[in-house]
C-alpha positions as CSV (number, residue, x, y, z in Angstrom):
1,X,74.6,111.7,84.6
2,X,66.7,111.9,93.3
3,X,68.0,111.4,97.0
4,X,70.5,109.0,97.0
5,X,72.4,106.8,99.3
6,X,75.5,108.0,100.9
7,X,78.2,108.9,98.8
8,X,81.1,106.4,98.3
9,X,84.1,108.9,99.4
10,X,82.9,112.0,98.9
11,X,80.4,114.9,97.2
12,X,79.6,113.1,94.0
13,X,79.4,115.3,90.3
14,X,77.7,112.3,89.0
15,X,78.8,109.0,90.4
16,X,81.8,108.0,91.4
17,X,84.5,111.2,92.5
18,X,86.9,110.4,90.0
19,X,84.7,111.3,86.7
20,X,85.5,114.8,86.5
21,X,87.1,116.6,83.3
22,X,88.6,119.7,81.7
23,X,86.7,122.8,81.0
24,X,87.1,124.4,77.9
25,X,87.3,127.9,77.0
26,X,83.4,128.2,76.0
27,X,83.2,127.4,79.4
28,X,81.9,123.4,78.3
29,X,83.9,120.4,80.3
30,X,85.9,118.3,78.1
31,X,85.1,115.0,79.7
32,X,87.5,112.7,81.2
33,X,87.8,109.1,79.7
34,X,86.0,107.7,83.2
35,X,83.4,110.6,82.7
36,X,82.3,109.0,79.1
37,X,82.1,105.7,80.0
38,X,79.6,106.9,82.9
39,X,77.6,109.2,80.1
40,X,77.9,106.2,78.0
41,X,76.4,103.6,79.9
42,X,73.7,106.0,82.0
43,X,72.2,107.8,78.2
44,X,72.7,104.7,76.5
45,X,74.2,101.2,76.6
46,X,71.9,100.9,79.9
47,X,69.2,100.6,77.8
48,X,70.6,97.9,75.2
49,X,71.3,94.8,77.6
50,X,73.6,96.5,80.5
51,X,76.9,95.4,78.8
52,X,79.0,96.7,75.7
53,X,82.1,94.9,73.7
54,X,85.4,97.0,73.9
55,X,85.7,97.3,70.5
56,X,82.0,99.2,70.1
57,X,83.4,101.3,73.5
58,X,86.8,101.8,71.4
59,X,84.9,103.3,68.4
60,X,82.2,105.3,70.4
61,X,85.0,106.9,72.6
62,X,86.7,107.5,69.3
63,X,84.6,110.4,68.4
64,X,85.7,112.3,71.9
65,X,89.3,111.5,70.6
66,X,90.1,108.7,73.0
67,X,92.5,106.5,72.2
68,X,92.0,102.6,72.1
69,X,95.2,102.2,74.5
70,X,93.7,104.3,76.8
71,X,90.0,102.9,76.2
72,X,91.3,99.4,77.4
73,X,93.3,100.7,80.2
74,X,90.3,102.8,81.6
75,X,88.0,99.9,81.2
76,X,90.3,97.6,82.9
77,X,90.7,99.9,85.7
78,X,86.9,100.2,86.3
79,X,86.8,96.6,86.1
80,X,89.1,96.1,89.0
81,X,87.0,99.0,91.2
82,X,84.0,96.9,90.9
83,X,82.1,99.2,87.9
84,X,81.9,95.7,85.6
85,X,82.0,92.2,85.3
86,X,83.2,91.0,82.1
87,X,83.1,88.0,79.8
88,X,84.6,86.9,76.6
89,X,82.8,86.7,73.1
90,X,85.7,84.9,71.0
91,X,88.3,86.5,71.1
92,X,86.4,89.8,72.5
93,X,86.1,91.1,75.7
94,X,82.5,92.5,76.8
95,X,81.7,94.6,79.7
96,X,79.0,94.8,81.9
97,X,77.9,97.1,84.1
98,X,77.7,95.8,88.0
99,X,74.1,95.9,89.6
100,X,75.5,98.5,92.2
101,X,76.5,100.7,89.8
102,X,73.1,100.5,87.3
103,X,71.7,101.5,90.7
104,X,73.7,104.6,91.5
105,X,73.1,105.8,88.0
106,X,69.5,105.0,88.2
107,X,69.9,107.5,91.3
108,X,72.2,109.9,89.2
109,X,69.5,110.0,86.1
110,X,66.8,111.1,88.7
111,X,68.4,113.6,91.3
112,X,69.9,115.1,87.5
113,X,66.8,115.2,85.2
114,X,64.1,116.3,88.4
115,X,62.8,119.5,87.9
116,X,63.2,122.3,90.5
117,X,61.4,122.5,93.7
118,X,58.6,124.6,94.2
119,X,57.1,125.8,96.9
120,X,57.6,124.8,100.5
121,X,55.4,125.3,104.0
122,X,58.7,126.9,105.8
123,X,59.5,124.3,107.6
124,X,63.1,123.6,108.1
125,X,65.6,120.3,109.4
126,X,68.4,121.0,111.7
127,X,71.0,118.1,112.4
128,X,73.1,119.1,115.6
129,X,76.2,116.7,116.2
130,X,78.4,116.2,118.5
131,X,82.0,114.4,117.5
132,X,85.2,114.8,119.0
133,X,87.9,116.6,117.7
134,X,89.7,112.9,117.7
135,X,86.9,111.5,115.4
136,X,87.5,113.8,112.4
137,X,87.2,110.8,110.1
138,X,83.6,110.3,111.0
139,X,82.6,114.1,111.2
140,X,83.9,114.6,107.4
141,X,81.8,111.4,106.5
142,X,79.2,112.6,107.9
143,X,79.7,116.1,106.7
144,X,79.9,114.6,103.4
145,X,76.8,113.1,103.4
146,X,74.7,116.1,104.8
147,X,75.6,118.3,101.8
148,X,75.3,115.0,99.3
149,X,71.6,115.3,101.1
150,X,71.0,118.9,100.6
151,X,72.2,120.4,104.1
152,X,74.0,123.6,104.5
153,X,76.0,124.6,107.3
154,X,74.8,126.8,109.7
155,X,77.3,126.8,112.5
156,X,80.2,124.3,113.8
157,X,77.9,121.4,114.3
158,X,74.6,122.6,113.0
159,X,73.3,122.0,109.6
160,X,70.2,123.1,108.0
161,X,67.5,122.0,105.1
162,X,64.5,123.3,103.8
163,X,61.8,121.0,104.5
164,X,61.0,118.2,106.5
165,X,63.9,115.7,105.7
166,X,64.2,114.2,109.3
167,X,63.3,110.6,107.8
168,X,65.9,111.0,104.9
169,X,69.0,112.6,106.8
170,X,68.4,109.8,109.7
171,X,68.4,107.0,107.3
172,X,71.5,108.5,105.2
173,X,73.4,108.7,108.5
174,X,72.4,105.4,110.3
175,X,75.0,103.3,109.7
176,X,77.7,105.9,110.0
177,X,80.0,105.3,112.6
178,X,79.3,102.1,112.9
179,X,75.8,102.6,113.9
180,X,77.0,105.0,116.7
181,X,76.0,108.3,115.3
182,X,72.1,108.1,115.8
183,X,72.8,108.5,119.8
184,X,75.3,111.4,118.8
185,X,72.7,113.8,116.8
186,X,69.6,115.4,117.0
187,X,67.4,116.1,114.0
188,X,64.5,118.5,114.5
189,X,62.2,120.7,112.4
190,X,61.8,124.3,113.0
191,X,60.6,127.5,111.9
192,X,62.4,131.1,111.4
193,X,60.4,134.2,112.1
194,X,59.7,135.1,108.6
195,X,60.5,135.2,105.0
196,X,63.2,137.1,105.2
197,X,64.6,135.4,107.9
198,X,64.6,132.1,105.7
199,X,66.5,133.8,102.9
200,X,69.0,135.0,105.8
201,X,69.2,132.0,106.4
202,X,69.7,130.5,103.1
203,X,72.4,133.0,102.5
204,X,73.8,131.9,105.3
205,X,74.2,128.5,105.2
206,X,74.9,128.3,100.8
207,X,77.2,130.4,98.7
208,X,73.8,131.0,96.2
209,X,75.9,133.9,94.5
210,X,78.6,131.8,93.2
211,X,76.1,129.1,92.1
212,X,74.2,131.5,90.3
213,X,77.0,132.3,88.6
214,X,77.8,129.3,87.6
215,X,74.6,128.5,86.3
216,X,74.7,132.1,84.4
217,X,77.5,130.6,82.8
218,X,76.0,127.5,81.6
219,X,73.3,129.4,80.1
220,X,75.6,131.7,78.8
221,X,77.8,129.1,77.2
222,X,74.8,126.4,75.6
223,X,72.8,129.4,74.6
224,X,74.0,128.6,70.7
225,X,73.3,124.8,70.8
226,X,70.0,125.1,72.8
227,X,69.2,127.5,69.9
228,X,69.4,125.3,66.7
229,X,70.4,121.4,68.2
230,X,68.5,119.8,65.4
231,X,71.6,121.1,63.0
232,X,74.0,118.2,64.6
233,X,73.6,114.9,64.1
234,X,75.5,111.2,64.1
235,X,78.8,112.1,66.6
236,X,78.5,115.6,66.1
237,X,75.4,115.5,68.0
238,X,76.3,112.5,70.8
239,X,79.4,114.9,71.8
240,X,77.7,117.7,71.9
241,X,75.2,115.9,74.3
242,X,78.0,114.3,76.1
243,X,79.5,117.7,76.8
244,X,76.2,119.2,77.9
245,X,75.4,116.9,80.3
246,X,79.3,116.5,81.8
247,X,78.9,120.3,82.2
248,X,75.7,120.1,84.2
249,X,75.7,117.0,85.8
250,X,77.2,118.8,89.2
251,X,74.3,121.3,89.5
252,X,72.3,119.0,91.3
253,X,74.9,118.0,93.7
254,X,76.1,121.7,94.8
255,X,72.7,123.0,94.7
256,X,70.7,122.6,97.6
257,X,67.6,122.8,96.0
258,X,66.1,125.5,97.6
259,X,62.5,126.6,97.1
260,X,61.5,129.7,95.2
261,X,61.2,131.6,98.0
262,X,64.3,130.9,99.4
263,X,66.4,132.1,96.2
264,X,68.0,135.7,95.4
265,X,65.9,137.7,92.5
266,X,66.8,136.4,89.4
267,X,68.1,133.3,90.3
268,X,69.3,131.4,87.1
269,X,69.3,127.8,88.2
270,X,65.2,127.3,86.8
271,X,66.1,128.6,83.2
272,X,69.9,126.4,83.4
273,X,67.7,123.5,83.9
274,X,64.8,124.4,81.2
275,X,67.9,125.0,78.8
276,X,69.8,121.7,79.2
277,X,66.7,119.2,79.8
278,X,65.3,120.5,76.9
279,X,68.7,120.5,74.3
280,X,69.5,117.5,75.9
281,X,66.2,116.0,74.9
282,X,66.4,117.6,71.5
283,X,69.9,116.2,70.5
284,X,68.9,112.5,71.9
285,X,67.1,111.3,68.5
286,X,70.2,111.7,66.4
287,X,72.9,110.6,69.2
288,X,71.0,107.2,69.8
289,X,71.0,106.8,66.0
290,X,74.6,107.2,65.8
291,X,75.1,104.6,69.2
292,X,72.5,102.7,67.6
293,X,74.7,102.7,64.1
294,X,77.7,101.3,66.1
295,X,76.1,98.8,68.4
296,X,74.1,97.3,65.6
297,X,70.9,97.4,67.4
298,X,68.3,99.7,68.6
299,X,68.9,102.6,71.6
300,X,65.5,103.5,73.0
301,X,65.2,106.5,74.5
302,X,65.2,106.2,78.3
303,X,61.9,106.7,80.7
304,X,60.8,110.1,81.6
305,X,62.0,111.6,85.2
306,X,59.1,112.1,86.9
């Protein structure tokens, strides 16, 4: 659930850290109660007037087996972190979701849903810092944010990113440190002396076999659904897009998006994403009639990702 700003705390797999679930044995993730009110709000209830009442929450988290104690406790919770602001409606309690947060998953929606890369001119970024041993709090900050950005790690202090990202990585890291960090870095573009130097390199600075695993996996494990997803429908269908996208959702923030040429032979990550944008897209009509059917209103379907 596109470039975006700075992570709160750390790597994000959607949003906020703490959304993170179970995985099954078919290799899906059984989403966390935090997790659904994310998918929730960034497929749906984003689209119907930014706010929901807890008792249409407490029966659309019903059909993931969530129980209405634990629906008001994880909705209070995410209250008091800043996620909502709520009102009452009678004797009801609606949320709605903060500005900040329709931001980030605006961010989320694209950085998930944008297609993969394709080709590049060879040009690379390299980030060179220098932090004291004594400063570790800023270095993992600002660690943090170079892989959120799509940076690999090269050596010690030296991080690397296909393409010409000085004018991203510099405004992603200028208020680090207090503003400090600008003086302490240098950001550059270069060049290696060939392709096969760049997919050294790439190898180098990524663990691109165990990613490609992973998204072997992924394929491996919605190859059923992506095969006949017009057979679910009403919650059938909204958990089994729920589940599809809490299972994919971190691919865009592990993988550095590399280009073509930068990736091993056979590299899965191109058909993961033709498989899940296009089930995904597939199981939408009937899981917005079924949100739709709760909320008592119409769920249109979201914009296209450009």
């Amino acid at each position: 659930m596109t470039a975006l700003v700075a992570p709160p705390a750390a790597p994000l797999t959607s949003l906020p850290a703490a959304v993170t679930g179970r995985r099954g044995e078919n290799g899906q993730v059984s989403p966390a109660p935090r997790s659904l009110v994310l998918d929730l709000f960034g497929d749906y209830l984003r689209y119907t007037g930014q706010e929901v009442r807890l008792g249409h929450m407490t029966e659309l988290l019903g059909a993931f087996d969530v129980a209405p104690a634990t629906v008001r406790m994880t909705l209070s919770r995410l209250r008091r972190e800043d996620w909502f602001t709520t009102r009452r409606v009678g004797r009801e309690t609606v949320y709605r979701l903060s500005d900040e947060m329709l931001s980030l998953l605006e961010q989320g929606r694209r950085r998930i849903f944008a297609p993969p890369p394709g080709s590049w001119d060879r040009t690379w970024t390299m980030l060179i810092y220098g932090l004291a041993e004594s400063e570790r709090s800023g270095r993992d900050e600002l660690r943090r944010t170079l892989a959120w950005h799509g940076f690999g790690q090269m050596a010690t202090s030296t991080w690397l990113a296909p393409g010409d990202r000085r004018a991203e990585i510099e405004a992603a890291t200028a208020e680090l440190l207090d503003g400090d960090l600008v003086e302490r870095t240098d950001v550059f573009t270069c060049a290696a002396r060939d392709t096969e130097h760049d997919r050294a390199l790439a190898a180098r600075c990524w663990d691109l076999p165990a990613l490609a695993a992973e998204y072997q996996e992924f394929v491996d494990a919605n190859a059923a659904l992506a095969a006949h997803p017009e057979k679910l429908e009403g919650t059938a269908a909204l958990v089994a897009r729920t589940e599809l996208i809490s299972t994919y959702r971190h691919f865009p923030f592990k993988d550095p998006r590399l280009p073509p040429d930068l990736c091993p032979d056979g590299w899965p990550g191109q058909r993961a994403w033709e498989l899940f944008t296009q089930t995904h897209a597939a199981l939408g009509p009937a899981a917005r009639a079924h949100v739709a059917s709760v909320l008592q209103t119409d769920v249109p379907e979201p914009p296209a990702v450009a």
